[in-house]
C-alpha positions as CSV (number, residue, x, y, z in Angstrom):
1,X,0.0,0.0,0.0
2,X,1.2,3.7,-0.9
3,X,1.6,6.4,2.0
4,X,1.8,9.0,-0.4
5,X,0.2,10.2,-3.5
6,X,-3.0,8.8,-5.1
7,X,-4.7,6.1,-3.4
8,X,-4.2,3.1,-5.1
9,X,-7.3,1.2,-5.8
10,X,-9.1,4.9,-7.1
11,X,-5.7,4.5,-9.4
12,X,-6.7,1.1,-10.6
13,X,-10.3,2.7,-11.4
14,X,-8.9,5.3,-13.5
15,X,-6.6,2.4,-15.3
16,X,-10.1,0.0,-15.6
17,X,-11.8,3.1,-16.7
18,X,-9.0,3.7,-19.4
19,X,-8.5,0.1,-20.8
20,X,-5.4,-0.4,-19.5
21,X,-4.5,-4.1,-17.6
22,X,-2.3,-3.6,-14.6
23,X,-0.1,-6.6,-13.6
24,X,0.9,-6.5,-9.8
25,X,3.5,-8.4,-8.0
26,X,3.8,-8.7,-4.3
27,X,7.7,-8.9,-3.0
28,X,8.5,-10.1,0.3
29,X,7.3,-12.5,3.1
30,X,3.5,-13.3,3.6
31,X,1.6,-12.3,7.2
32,X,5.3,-10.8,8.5
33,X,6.3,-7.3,9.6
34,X,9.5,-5.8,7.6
35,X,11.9,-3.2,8.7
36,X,14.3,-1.7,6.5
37,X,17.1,0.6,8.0
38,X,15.5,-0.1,11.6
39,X,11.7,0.9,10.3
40,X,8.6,-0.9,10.0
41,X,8.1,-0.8,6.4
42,X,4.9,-2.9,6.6
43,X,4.2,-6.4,4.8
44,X,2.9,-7.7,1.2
45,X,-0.7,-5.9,1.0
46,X,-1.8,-8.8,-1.1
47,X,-5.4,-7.6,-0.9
48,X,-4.5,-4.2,-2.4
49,X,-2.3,-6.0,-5.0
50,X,-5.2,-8.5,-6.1
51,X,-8.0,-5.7,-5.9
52,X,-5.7,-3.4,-8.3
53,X,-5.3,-6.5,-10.8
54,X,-9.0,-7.8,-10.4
55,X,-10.0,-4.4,-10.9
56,X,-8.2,-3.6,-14.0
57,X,-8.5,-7.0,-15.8
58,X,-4.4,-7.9,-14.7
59,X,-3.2,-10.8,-12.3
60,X,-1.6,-10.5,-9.2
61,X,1.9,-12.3,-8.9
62,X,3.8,-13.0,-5.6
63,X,7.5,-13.7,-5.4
64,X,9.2,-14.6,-1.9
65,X,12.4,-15.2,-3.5
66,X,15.1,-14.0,-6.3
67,X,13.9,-16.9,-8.6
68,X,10.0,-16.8,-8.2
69,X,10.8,-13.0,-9.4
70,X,12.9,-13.6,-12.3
71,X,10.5,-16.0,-13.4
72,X,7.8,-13.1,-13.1
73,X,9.1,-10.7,-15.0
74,X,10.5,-13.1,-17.7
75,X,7.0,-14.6,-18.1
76,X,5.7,-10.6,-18.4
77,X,8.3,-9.5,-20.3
78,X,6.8,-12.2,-23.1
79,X,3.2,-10.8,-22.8
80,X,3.9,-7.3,-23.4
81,X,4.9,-5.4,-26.8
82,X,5.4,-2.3,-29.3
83,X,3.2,-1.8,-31.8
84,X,4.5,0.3,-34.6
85,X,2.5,3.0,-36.7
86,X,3.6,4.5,-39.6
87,X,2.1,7.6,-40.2
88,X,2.9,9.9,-43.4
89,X,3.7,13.8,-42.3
90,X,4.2,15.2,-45.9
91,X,0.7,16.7,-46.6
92,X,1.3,18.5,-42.8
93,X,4.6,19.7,-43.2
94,X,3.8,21.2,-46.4
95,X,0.4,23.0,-45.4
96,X,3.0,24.7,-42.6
97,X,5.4,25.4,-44.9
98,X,3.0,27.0,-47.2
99,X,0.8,28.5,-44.5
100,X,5.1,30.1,-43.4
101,X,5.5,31.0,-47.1
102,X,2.0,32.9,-47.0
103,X,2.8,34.5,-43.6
104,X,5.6,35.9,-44.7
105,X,4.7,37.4,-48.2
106,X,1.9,38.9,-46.4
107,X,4.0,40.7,-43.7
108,X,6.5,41.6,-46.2
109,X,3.5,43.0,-48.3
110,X,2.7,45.1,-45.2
111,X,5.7,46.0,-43.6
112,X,7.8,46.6,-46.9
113,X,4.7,47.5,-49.6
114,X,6.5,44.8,-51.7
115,X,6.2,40.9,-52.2
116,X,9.5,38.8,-51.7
């Protein structure tokens, strides 16, 4: 769970709400308090991790040591990808280029009473 910032599940809303899947993974020991540097740090809210995943249509993963994670994030690093777009810019770059060309002759027009 998150001390700071937006509250989690009301993020997991806003990703449902936009489509997006969100993939959680839980890291530690289950049911135990941590302390890092001398601080209770809290445990694995697996509730919160499995409400954000239910919620946006992702799964909740735990890992309690180096090789359950690696195994995670191998077997997510195969389920995501780039999907490429091409997209042609020449009709836009030449409407700004004329619409510059245009600008131009018309404030030379004005400013010098003569076209370029």
């Amino acid at each position: 769970m998150s001390n700071r910032g937006t509250d989690p599940v009301a993020a997991a809303a806003r990703a449902a709400a936009a489509g997006v899947p969100v993939e959680t993974v839980g890291i530690g020991q289950r049911n135990a308090v941590v302390q890092v540097q001398g601080q209770d740090v809290g445990g694995v809210d697996e509730r919160t991790l499995e409400a954000i995943a239910s919620a946006t249509g992702g799964r909740y993963h735990y890992a309690e040591a180096t090789d359950q994670l690696r195994q995670i994030y191998a077997s997510l690093g195969s389920r995501f990808g780039w999907e490429f777009v091409r997209w042609d810019a020449t009709v836009p770059l030449v409407a700004i280029g004329t619409a510059a060309v245009l600008a131009a002759a018309g404030l030379s027009l004005a400013w010098f009473r003569v076209l370029p």
